[in-house]
N, C-alpha and C positions, 0 to 999 in steps of 0.2 A: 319084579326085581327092583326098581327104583321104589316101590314102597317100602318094600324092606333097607334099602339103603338111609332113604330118608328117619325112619323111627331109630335105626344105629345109630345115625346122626344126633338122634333126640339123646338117646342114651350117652351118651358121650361128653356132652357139654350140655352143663344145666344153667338157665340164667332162673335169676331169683334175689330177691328184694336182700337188703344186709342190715342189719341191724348194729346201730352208735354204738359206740366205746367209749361215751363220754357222758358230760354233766351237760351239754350244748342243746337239750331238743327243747329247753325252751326258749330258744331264740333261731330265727332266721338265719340259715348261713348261705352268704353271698361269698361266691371267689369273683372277683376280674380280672379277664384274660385279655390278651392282644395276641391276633393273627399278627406278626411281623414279618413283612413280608420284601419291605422294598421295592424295586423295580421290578420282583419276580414275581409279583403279584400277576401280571399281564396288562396293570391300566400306566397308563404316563404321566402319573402325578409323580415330583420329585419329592425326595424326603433326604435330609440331612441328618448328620450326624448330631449338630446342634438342635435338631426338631428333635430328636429321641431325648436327649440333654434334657430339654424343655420338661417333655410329658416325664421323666422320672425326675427333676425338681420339684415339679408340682405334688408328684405323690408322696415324695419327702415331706414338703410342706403341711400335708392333710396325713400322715404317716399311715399311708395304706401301703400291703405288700401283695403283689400281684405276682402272675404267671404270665408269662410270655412263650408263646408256641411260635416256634422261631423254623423259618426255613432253614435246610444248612448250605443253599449257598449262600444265605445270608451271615450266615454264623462264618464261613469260610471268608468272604471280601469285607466283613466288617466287624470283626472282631474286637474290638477297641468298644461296640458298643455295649457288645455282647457282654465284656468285662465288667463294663459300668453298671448294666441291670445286674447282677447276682450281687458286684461290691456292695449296691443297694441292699441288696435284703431281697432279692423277684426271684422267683421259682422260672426257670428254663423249662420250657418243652420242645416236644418234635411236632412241627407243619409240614414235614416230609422233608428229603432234601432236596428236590427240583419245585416244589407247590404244583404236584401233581396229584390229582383225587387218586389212591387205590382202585378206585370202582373203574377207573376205565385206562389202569393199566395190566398189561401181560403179566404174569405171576414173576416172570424171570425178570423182567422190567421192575418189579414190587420188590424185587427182592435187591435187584440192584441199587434201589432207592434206598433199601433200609441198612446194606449195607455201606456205602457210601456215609449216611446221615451219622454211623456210629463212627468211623473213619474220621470225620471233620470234629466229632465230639470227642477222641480221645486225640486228637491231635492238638484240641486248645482244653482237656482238661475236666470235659464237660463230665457231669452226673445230669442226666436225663431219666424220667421215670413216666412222663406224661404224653400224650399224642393227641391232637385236634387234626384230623384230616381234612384236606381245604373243602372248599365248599360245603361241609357237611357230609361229603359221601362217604361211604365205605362198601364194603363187604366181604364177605365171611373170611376168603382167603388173607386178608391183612392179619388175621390173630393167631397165625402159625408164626409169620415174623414179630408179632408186638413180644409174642410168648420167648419166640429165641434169643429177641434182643432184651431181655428182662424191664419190658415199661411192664408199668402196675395200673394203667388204668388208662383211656381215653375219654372224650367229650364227646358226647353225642347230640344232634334234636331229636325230639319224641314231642308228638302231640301232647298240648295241654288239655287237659278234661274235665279239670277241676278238681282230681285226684290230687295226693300226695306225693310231689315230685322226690323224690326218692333216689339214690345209688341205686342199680343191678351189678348181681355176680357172674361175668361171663365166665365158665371153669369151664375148658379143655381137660378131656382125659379125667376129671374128678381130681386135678392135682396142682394147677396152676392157676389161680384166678385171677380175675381179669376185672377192675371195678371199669363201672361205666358210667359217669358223671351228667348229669342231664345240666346243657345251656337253653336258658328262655328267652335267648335272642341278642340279638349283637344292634351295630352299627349300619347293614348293608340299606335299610330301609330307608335312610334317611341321604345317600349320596345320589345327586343331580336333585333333591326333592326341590331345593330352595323351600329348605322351614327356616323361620328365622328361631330366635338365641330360643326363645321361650317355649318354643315348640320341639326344639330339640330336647330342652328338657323333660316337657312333660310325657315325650312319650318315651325316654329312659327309667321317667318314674311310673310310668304305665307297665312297663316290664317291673319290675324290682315289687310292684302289688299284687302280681299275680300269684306268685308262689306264700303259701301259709307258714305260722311257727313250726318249727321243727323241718321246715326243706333246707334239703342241700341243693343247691343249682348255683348258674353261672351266669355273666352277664359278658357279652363279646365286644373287644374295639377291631378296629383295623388302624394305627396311627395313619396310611395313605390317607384315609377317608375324613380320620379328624381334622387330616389340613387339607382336605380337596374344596372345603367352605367354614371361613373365622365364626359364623352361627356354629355350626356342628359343633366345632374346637371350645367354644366358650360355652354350650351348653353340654355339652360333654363334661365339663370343669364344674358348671353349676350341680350337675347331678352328684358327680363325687362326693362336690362337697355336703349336698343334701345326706346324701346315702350314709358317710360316716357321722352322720350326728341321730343315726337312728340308733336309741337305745336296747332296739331288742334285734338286734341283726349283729351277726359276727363275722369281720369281715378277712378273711385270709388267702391263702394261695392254696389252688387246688389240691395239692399235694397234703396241707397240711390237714383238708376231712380227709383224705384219704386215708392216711395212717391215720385216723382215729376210728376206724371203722372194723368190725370186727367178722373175718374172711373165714370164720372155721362153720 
C-alpha cells in the first residue's frame, strides 16, 4: 500500500531541469540574496535601521539589484525599511513570517505562518513571488501553501558535483510549477570564525568559481552576521565590488532568471 502511494506521488509532481528564455547562457548568472531577519533571527546581534541604510547605499553605489527574503515580522515592525529596499530597485521575498523552518513545523502551524506572512504583505502592499526557508530546510508539505499563496519559485541547497547548477521544475498536479533556484552558499561560515578582511573575501570568491557559464545560482548574506565582525562587513564590500566588475557574470534579482525561464 505505501508503495503504491508513494509512485502516485511520483506521478503527480514531476521535477525536472528548465530550459533559458533568453540570450544569457553565455554568461554566469549570480542573484544576491539577504536572509533579513533582525532580532528574529534568534542570535543578539543588534541591527539598525541605519545599518540596512548603509548596505543598500553601498549597493546604490556598485548598482547592483538584489533580493531580500524578509521575515514578516520583520516587514510588520519595520516597515520604513522595507520601503526603502524596493524604492531602491531589491526584489522582496518570503523567510516565513515567524523565521521558522517548515520542516519542523505542524502543517496547521505552516499554514498559519503562510497565512499570516500574506496578511502583513497586503497590508504594506507587498508583491511577493519568492521563498528562502530559514535554515535551509523544508519539506514536501510547504508546496501545497507556496502553490496557494501563488510564489513562483524557492532557494534551495543541493550538493555541488561539479554538475551544471541548473533551475528544477517542481509541478504539482502537472499544472502549477514551482521553479527551484539553487544557492552555493551564504555568510553563515564565516560568523565567530575571526577571518580577517582578506579572508573573507577570498572565500566569497571561492563560492562565486564554483558554478560554470551558463549557471544560474545564488550567493546568501545575513546583514546580522555582516555586522557581528567589521572583517566580514568590509570583505563582504570587497567581494561585491570584485563580483560586479566580472564581465562574463549577469548579476540580477532572483526573480528576474526566474521569468526568463521557460515552464511549459
Amino acid at each position: 500500500m505505501q508503495l503504491k502511494i508513494y509512485y502516485r506521488f511520483l506521478e503527480l509532481i514531476a521535477l525536472s531541469p528548465i530550459k533559458e528564455n533568453n540570450v544569457e547562457s553565455s554568461f554566469k548568472k549570480c542573484f544576491i540574496y539577504y536572509d533579513y531577519e533582525r532580532e528574529f533571527s534568534g542570535h543578539k546581534i543588534n541591527l539598525s535601521d541605519g545599518d540596512i541604510e548603509h548596505l543598500l547605499n553601498h549597493l546604490d553605489e556598485i548598482n547592483l539589484k538584489t533580493t531580500w527574503f524578509t521575515v514578516g515580522k520583520v516587514i510588520e515592525k519595520y516597515p520604513e525599511t522595507i520601503f526603502k529596499i524596493k524604492e531602491r530597485g531589491h526584489e522582496i521575498g518570503s523567510h516565513t513570517f515567524t523565521h521558522t523552518s517548515p520542516k519542523v513545523m505542524k502543517k496547521i502551524n505552516l499554514e498559519t505562518d503562510f497565512v499570516n506572512f500574506e496578511k502583513i504583505c497586503s497590508t504594506e502592499k507587498l508583491s511577493v513571488e519568492g521563498f528562502h526557508s530559514p535554515n535551509g530546510q523544508w519539506n514536501t508539505k510547504m508546496f501545497n501553501f507556496l502553490v496557494k499563496n501563488k510564489f513562483i519559485y524557492d532557494v534551495i541547497s543541493l550538493p555541488l558535483t561539479g554538475k551544471k547548477i541548473t533551475p528544477m521544475k517542481f509541478q504539482i498536479f502537472k499544472t502549477y510549477p514551482l521553479v527551484r533556484l539553487v544557492t552555493i552558499g551564504d555568510d553563515w561560515p564565516l560568523f565567530g570564525a575571526n577571518k580577517s578582511r582578506r579572508e573573507v573575501f577570498e572565500y566569497f570568491k571561492s563560492l562565486y568559481l564554483i558554478p560554470k557559464i551558463g549557471d544560474i545560482f545564488g550567493i546568501g548574506f545575513h546583514p546580522w552576521i555582516l555586522y557581528s565582525d567589521k572583517s566580514i562587513l568590509m570583505g563582504y564590500k570587497d567581494f561585491l565590488s570584485y563580483l560586479n566588475q566580472q564581465e562574463n557574470t549577469v548579476i540580477k534579482p532572483a526573480g528576474y532568471f526566474v521569468n526568463n525561464l521557460k515552464l511549459s
